[in-house]
C-alpha positions as CSV (number, residue, x, y, z in Angstrom):
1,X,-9.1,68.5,-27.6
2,X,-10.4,68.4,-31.2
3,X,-14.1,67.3,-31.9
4,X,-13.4,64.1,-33.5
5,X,-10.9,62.4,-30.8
6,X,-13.9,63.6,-27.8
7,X,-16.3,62.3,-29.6
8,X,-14.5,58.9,-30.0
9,X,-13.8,59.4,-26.0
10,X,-17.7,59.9,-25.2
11,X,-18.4,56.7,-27.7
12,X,-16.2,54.8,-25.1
13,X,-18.2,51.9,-23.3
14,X,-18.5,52.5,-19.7
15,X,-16.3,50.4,-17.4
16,X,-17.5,46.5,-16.0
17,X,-19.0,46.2,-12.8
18,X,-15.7,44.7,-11.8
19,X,-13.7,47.6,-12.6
20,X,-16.7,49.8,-10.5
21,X,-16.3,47.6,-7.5
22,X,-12.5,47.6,-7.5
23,X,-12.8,51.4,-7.7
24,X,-15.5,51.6,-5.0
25,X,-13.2,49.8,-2.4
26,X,-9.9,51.5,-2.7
27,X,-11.6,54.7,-2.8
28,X,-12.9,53.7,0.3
29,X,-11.3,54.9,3.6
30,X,-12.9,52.3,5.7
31,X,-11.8,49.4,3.2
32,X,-9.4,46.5,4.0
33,X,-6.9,44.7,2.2
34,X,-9.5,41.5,2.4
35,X,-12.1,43.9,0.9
36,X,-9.9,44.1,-2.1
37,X,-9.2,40.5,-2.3
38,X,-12.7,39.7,-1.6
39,X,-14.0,41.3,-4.8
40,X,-10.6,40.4,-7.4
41,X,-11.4,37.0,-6.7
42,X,-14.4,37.1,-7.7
43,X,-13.4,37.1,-11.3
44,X,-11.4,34.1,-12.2
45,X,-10.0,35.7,-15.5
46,X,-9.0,39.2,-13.8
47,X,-7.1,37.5,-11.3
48,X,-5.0,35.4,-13.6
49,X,-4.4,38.4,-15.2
50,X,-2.9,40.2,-12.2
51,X,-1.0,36.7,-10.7
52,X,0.6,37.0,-14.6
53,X,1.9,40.8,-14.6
54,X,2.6,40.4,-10.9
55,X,5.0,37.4,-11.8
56,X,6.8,39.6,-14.0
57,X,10.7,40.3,-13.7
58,X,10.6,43.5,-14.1
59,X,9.2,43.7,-10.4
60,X,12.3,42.0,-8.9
61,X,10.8,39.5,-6.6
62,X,12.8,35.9,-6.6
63,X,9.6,33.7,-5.4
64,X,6.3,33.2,-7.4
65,X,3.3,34.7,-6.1
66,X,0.4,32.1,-6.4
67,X,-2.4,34.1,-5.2
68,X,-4.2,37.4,-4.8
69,X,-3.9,37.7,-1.5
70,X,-0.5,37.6,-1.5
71,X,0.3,40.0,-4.6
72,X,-2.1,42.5,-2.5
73,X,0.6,41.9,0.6
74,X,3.5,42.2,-1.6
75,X,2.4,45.3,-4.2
76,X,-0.3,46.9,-1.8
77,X,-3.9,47.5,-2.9
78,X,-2.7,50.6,-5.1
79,X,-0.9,48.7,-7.3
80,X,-3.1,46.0,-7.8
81,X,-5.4,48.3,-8.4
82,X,-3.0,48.9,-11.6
83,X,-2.8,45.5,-12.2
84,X,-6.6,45.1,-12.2
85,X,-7.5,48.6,-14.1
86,X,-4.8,47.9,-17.0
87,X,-6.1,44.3,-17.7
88,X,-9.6,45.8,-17.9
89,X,-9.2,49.0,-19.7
90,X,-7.2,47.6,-22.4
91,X,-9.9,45.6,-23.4
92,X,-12.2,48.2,-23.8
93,X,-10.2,48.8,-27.1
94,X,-8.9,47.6,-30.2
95,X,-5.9,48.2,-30.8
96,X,-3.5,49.4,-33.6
97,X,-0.8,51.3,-33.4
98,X,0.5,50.8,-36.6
99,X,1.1,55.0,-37.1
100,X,3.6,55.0,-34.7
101,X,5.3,51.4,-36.2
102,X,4.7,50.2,-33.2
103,X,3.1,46.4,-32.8
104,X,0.2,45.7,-30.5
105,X,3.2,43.3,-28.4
106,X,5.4,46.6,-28.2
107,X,2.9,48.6,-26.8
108,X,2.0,45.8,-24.5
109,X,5.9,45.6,-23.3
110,X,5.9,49.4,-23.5
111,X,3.1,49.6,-20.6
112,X,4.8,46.7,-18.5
113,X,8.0,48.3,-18.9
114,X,6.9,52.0,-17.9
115,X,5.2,50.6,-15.1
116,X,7.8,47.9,-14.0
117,X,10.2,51.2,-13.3
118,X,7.7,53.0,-11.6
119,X,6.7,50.0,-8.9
120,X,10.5,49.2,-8.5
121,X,11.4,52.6,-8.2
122,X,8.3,53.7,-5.8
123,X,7.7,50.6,-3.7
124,X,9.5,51.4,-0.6
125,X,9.7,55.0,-0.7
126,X,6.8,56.4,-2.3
127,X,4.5,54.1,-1.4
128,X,1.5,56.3,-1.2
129,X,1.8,57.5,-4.5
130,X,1.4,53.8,-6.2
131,X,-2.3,54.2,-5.7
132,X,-2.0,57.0,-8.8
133,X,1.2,56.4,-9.8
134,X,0.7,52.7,-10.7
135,X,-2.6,52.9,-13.0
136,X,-1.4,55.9,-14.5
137,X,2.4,54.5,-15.6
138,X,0.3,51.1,-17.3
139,X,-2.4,53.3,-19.2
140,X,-0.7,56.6,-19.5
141,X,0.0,55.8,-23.3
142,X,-3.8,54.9,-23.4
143,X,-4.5,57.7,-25.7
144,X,-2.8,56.7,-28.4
145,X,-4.8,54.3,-29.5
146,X,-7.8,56.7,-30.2
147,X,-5.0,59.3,-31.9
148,X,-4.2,56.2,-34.0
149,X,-7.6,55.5,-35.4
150,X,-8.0,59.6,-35.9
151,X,-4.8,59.0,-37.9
152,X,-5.4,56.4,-39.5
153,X,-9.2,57.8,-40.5
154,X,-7.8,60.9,-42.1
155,X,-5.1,59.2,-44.3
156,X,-2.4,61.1,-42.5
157,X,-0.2,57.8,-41.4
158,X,3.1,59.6,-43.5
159,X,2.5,62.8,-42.6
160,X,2.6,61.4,-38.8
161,X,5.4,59.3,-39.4
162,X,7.2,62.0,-41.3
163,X,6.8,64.8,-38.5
164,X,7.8,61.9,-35.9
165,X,11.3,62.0,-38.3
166,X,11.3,65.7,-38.3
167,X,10.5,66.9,-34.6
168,X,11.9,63.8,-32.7
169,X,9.3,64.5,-30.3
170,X,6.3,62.0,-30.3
171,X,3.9,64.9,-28.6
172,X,4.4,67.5,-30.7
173,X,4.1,65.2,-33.6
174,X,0.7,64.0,-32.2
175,X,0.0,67.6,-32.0
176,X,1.1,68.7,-35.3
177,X,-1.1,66.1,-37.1
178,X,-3.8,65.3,-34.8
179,X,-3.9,68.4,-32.8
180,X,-3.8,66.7,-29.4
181,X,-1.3,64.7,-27.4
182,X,-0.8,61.5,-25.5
183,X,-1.5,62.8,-22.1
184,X,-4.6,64.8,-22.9
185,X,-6.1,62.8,-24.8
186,X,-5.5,59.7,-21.8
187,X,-6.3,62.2,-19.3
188,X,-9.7,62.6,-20.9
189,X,-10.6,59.3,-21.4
190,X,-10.1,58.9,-16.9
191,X,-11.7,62.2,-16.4
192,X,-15.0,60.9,-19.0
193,X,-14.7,57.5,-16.5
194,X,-15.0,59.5,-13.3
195,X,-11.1,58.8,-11.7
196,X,-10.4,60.2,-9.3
197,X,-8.7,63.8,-10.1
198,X,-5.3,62.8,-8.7
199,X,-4.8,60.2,-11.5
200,X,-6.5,62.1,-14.3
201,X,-4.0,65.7,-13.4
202,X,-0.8,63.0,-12.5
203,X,-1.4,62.0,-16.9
204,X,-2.5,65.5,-17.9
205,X,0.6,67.3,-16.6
206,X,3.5,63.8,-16.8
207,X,4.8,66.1,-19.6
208,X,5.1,69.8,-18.3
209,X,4.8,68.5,-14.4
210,X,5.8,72.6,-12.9
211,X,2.0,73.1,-14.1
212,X,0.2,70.8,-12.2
213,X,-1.4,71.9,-8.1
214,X,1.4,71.0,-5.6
215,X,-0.3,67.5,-4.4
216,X,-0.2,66.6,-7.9
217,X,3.7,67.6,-9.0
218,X,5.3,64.8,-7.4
219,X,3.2,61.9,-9.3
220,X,3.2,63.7,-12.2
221,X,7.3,64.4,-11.9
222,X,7.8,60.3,-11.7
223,X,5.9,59.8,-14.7
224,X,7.7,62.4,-16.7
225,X,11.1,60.7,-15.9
226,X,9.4,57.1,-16.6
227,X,8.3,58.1,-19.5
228,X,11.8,59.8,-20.8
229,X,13.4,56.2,-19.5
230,X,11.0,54.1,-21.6
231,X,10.0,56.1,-24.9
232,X,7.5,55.0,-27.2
233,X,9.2,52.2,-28.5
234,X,10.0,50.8,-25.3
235,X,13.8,50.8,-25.7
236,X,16.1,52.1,-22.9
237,X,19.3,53.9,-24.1
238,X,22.1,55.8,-22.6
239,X,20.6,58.9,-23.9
240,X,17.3,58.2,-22.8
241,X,18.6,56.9,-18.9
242,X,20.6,59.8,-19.0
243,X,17.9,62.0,-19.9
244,X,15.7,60.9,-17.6
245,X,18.5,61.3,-15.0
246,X,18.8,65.0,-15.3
247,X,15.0,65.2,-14.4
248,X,15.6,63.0,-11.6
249,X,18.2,65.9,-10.7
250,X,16.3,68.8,-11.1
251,X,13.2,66.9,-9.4
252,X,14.8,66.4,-6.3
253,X,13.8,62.6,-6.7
254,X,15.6,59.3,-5.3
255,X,18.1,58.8,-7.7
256,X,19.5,55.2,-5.9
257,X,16.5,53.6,-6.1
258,X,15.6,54.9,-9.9
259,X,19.2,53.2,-10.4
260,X,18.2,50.2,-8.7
261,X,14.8,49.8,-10.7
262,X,16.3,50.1,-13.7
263,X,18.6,47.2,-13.2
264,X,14.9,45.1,-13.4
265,X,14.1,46.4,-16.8
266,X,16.8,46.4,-18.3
């Protein structure tokens, strides 16, 4: 982690109490699903948030969900917990991504798209993981935003895009110019928030998952394939699907249900 992009993390405001309280019931073992509802309806703007990304496509459901309490029955309190974090930690930033010629609406479709395949995919079968797994899939790509200011503050914008060109890789040309990545810089900003270390080692290791402790592989091996499905500029391809497949493969993940969840984002 290089001095400048910390010190941009550390300059972070801290979360809202809503964003506390959320946190404080679904880390809580003796919390309820009307514990959660309770406390998202408190906030009239949060919760048209979530009722709007819940209503999405991309999830696959046929009727409209009008409420909180139903999206919390439908998703479960992990992914609304997504829902709920995304809408507030986004605007704890401003954003331009213009390094990566990327628009503020691509990265926006970018996160509803990664995270669209991972609910689809993980709903029925990996259920327990969507507590992680959903936050982590709509802010994973949280970090650039600070690489892009970094970038954009030491006049390297074509030396970025060029080593994009060159290396084909958008990590190692984050690292090349900016000497961090994605991931670690993301993974910092939840570890300076005080997430819970599941989420913060799910983002850290979504590139190089064999690294991470065993409770934390399987999360992290989703994201890695999500992330190959839906790169940076939120396009799915052949190569890209059939990229992500041979992960799926050497995983050991579902690969009818990956199929299946594709079908909604594409």
């Amino acid at each position: 982690m290089t001095d400048e992009i910390l010190k941009k993390i550390k300059q972070l405001p801290p979360l809202p109490e809503s964003a506390l309280q959320i946190e404080a019931v679904y880390q809580d073992p003796d919390s309820s699903f009307n514990d959660m509802v309770k406390i998202l309806e408190k906030d009239p703007l949060l919760t048209a948030d979530i009722l709007k990304a819940a209503n999405s496509p991309l999830y696959g459901f046929s009727r409209e969900i009008n409420a909180i309490s139903q999206a919390v029955g439908l998703f479960g309190m992990g992914t609304v917990r997504g829902f709920a974090l995304a809408s507030i930690v986004k605007k704890s930033f401003a954003l331009d991504l213009s390094p990566y010629n990327i628009s503020n609406d691509m990265f926006s479709a970018l996160s509803k798209k990664q995270h669209g395949l991972t609910t689809a995919w993980c709903l029925r079968k990996e259920n327990k993981l969507l507590g992680v797994l959903s936050p982590a899939a709509f802010l994973v790509e949280i970090g650039k935003v600070l690489i892009s200011q970094q970038i954009i503050a030491d006049g390297t914008i074509e030396a970025f895009r060029e080593a994009l060109d060159e290396l084909k890789n958008v990590e190692a040309a984050e690292r090349k110019i900016a000497g961090v990545d994605t991931p670690e810089v993301s993974s910092t900003i939840f570890k300076h928030w005080r997430f819970e270390e599941g989420l913060v080692n799910t983002i850290a290791f979504c590139q190089d998952p064999d690294k991470a402790e065993d409770q934390d592989k399987r999360p992290a091996q989703i994201l890695h394939v999500v992330r190959t499905t839906v790169p940076v500029d939120g396009m799915v391809t052949d190569a890209s699907v059939e990229a992500a497949k041979k992960l799926i493969g050497r995983y050991g993940l579902d690969m009818p249900s990956y199929e299946q969840a594709l079908e909604n984002i594409r």
